[in-house]
N, C-alpha and C positions, 0 to 999 in steps of 0.2 A: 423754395420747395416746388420740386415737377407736379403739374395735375396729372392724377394716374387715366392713362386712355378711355377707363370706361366714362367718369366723368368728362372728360374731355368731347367723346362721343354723345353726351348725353344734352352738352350744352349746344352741339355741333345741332343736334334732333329738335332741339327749343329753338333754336335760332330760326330754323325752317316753321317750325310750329303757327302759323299766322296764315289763312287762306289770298290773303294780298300780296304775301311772298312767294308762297308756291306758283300762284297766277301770273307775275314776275317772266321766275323761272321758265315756265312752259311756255309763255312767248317768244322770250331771247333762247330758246332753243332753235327759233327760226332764222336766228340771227341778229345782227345789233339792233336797237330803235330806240327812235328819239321819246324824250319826257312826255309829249304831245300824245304818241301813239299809244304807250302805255296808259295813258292817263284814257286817252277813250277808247281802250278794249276793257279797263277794269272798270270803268264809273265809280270812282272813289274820289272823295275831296281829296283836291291837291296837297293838302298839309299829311293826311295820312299815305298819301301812296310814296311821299319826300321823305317821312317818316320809314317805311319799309324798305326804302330806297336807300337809306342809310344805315341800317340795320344790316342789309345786305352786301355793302359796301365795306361797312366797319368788319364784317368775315370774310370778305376776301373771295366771296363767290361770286360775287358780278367787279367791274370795272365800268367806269365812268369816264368820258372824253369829251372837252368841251371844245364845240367851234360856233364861235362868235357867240348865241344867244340861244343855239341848240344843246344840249344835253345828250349824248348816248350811250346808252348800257349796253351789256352785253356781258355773256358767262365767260368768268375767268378763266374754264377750262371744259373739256368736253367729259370729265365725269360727272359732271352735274346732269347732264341728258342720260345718263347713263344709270344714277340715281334714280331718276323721275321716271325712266321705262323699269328699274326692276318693284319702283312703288305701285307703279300701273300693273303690273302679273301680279305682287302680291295681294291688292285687293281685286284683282279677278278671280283668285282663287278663293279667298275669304267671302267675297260676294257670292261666288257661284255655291258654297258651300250652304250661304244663308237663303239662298233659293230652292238648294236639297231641303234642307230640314221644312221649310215655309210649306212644299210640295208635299212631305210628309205628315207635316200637321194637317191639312188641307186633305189629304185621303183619310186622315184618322178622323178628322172629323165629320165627313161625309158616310166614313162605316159606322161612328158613334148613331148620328142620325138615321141612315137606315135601316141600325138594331132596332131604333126607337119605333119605327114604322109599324 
């Protein structure tokens, strides 16, 4: 039996779901790097960044290459950067929104006070 797409999408959206994978991601958008390098821009114990490392391996959105005692990732394809910039606009826009209303409250609450004066 086929998983129907929107499940399929939803497992797609869990799999990303872990701030060690997204951090991942947004490195090897600079390109490949070794285990070493990853492991000291995230300061995670090694067992769990191997952990998300394999996670992201077992979907198919990074590749893994070994020479001799190095490891290197890197994204299997360039919709992933392409994913990660349209997650960046939509919390700028969500963000900038939560700044609107924050700015809103923040004047109502200064007329609240005022009245009171």
């Amino acid at each position: 039996m086929q998983v129907p797409l929107y499940q399929a999408k939803a497992e797609f959206f869990r799999m990303l779901g872990h701030p060690v994978r997204i951090r991942v991601l947004e490195l090897l958008q600079d390109g490949p790097m070794p285990v070493r390098d990853l492991l000291a821009a995230i300061e995670v114990e090694p067992s769990n960044l191997s952990q998300q490392l394999a996670v992201l391996r077992r979907s198919g959105i990074v590749t893994a290459t070994r020479t001799g005692s190095t490891v290197m990732y890197e994204l299997a394809g360039g919709d992933v950067n392409e994913l990660l910039l349209a997650a960046r606009r939509i919390l700028t826009v969500l963000l900038s929104g939560q700044q609107d209303l924050l700015a809103e409250l923040q004047q109502t609450r200064a007329e609240v006070a005022g009245d009171r004066a």
